[in-house]
DOTOR-602128 format. One line per field, with one value per residue (C-alpha): chain; x, y, z. Coordinates in nm, 4 decimals, padded with zeros to 6 digits, m for minus. Layout:
N
chain = A, ... .
xx = X, ... .
yy = Y, ... .
zz = Z, ... .
This chain:
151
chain = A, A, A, A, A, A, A, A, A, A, A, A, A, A, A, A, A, A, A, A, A, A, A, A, A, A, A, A, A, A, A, A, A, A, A, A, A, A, A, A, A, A, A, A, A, A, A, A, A, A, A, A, A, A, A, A, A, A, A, A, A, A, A, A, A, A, A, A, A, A, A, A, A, A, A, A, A, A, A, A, A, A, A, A, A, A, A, A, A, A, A, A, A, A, A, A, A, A, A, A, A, A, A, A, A, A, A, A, A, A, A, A, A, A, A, A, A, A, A, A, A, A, A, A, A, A, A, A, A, A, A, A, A, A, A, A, A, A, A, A, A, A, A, A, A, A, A, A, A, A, A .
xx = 04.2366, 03.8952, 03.7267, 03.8842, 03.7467, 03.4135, 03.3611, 03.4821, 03.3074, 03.3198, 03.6139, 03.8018, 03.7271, 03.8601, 04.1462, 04.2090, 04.1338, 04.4245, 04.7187, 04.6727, 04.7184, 04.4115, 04.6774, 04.7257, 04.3858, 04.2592, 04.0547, 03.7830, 03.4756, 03.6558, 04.0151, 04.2102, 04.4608, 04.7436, 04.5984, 04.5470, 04.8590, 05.0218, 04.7953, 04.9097, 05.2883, 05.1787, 05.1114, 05.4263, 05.5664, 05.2896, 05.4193, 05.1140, 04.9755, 04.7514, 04.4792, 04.5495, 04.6117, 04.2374, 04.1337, 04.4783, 04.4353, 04.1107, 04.2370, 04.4590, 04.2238, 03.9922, 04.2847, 04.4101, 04.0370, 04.1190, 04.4778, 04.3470, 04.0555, 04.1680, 03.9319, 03.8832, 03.6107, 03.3470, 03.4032, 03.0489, 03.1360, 03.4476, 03.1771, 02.9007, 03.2201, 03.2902, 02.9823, 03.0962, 03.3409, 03.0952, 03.0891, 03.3932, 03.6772, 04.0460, 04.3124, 04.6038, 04.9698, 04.8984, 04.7258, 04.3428, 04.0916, 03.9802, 03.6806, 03.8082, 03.6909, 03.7622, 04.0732, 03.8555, 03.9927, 03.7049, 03.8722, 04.1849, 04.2629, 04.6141, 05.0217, 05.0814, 05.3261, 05.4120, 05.2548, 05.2010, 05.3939, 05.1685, 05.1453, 04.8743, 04.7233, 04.4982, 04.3265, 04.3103, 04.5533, 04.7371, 04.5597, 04.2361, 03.8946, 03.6553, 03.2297, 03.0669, 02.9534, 02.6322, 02.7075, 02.9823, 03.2576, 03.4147, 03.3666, 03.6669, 03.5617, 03.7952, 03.7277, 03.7775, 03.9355, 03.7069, 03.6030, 03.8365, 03.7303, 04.0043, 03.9931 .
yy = 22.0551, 22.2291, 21.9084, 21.7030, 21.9323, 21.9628, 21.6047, 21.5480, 21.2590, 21.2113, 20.9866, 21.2338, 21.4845, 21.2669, 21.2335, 21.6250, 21.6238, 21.3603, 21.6212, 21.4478, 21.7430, 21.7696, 21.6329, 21.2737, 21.2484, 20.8970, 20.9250, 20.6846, 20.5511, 20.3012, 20.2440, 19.9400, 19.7528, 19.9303, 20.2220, 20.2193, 20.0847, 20.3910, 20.6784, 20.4844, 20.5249, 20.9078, 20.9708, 20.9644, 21.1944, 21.4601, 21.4534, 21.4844, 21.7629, 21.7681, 21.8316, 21.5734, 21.2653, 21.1434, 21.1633, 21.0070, 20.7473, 20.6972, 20.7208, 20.4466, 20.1859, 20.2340, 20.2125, 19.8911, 19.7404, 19.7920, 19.6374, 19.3324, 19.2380, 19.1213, 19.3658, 19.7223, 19.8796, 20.1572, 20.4969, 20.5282, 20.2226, 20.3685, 20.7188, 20.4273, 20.2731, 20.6318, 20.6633, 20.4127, 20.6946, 21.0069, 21.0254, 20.8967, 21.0832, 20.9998, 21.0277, 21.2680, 21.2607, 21.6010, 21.4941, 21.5851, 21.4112, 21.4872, 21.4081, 21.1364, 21.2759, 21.6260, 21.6892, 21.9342, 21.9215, 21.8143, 21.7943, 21.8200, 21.5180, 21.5968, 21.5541, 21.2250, 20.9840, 20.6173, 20.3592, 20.0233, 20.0238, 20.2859, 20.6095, 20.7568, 21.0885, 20.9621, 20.6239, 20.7524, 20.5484, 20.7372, 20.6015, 20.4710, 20.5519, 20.6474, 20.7234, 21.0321, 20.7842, 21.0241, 21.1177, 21.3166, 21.0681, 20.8343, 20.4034, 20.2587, 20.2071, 19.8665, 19.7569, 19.4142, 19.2417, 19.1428, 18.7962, 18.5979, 18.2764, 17.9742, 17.8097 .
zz = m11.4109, m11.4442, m11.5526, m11.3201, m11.0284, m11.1736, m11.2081, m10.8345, m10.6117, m10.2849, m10.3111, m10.4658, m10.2695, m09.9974, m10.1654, m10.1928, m09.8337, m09.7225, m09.9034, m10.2996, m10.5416, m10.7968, m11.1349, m10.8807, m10.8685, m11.0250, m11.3617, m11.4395, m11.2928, m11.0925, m10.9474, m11.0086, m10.7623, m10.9561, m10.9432, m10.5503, m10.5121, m10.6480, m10.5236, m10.1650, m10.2695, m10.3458, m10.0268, m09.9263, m10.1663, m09.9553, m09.5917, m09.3585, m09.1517, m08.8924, m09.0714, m09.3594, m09.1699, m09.0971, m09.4216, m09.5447, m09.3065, m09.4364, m09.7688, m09.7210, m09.5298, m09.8471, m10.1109, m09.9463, m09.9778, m10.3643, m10.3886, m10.1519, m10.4254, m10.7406, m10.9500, m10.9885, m10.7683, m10.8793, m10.7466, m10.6263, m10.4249, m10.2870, m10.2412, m10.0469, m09.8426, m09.7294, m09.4969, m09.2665, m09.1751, m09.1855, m08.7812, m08.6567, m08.5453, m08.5269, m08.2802, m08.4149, m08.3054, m08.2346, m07.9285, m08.1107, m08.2114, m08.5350, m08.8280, m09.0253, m09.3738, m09.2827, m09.0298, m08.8674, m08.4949, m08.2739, m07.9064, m07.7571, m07.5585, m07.4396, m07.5018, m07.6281, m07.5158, m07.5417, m07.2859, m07.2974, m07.6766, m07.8527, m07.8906, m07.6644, m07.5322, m07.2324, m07.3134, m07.6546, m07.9518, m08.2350, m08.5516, m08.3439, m08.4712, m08.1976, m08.2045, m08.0015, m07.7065, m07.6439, m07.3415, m07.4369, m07.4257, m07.6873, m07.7859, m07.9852, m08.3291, m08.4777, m08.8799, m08.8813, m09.2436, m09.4756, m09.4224, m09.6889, m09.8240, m09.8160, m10.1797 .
């Protein structure tokens, strides 16, 4: 366990972050499909909190980049993919929005409820990723797919 903590990247310390307990953590330089595919089946042995489900959703978008290629993918790529992430805050079920790597509650938008067939608080979607405007609001952040080539 010592080692495995020691030798922690920023991946895994995402990872930590999202509810995984240190043993789940992956070993190896780089994480294969199969390998994502069952740290994202872990997840739900972990039921979320407040404070885990930015990174886990983070977690998640990353892990599925990994089961959608058809290779494994180098940790310090997973670390590099991570900064895309670094300022953007997520919209909680708890009606907060929160830092996507950390949980850390950053604002308190309100109760939420269902309109127009999501779960909102304000303008705000469960799940949505959102960018410090500047001027003290918010911009909808959306990742598109990865462009896929048709053979």
């Amino acid at each position: 366990m010592r080692d495995v903590l020691a030798d922690l990247d920023d991946f895994g310390a995402l990872l930590l972050e999202a509810g995984l307990p240190p043993d789940m953590l992956p070993p190896g330089r780089e994480v294969s499909p199969e390998e994502a595919t069952r740290l994202r089946v872990a997840f739900g042995l972990y039921p979320p909190t407040s404070r885990t489900y930015g990174p886990r959703l983070v977690a998640d978008m990353l892990l599925r980049e990994v089961t959608e290629g058809a290779a494994s993918v180098k940790r310090s790529e997973l670390d590099s993919r991570l900064l895309r992430y670094r300022e953007l805050s997520v919209m909680g079920s708890d009606g907060f929005l929160s830092s996507a790597l950390t949980g850390t509650p950053a604002q308190c938008i309100g109760p939420v409820e269902v309109k127009g067939g999501a779960l909102r608080a304000g303008e705000f979607e469960v799940g949505g990723f959102y960018a410090p405007d500047g001027n003290g609001g918010w911009l909808r952040v959306v990742f598109l797919p990865p462009f896929k080539r048709s053979l």
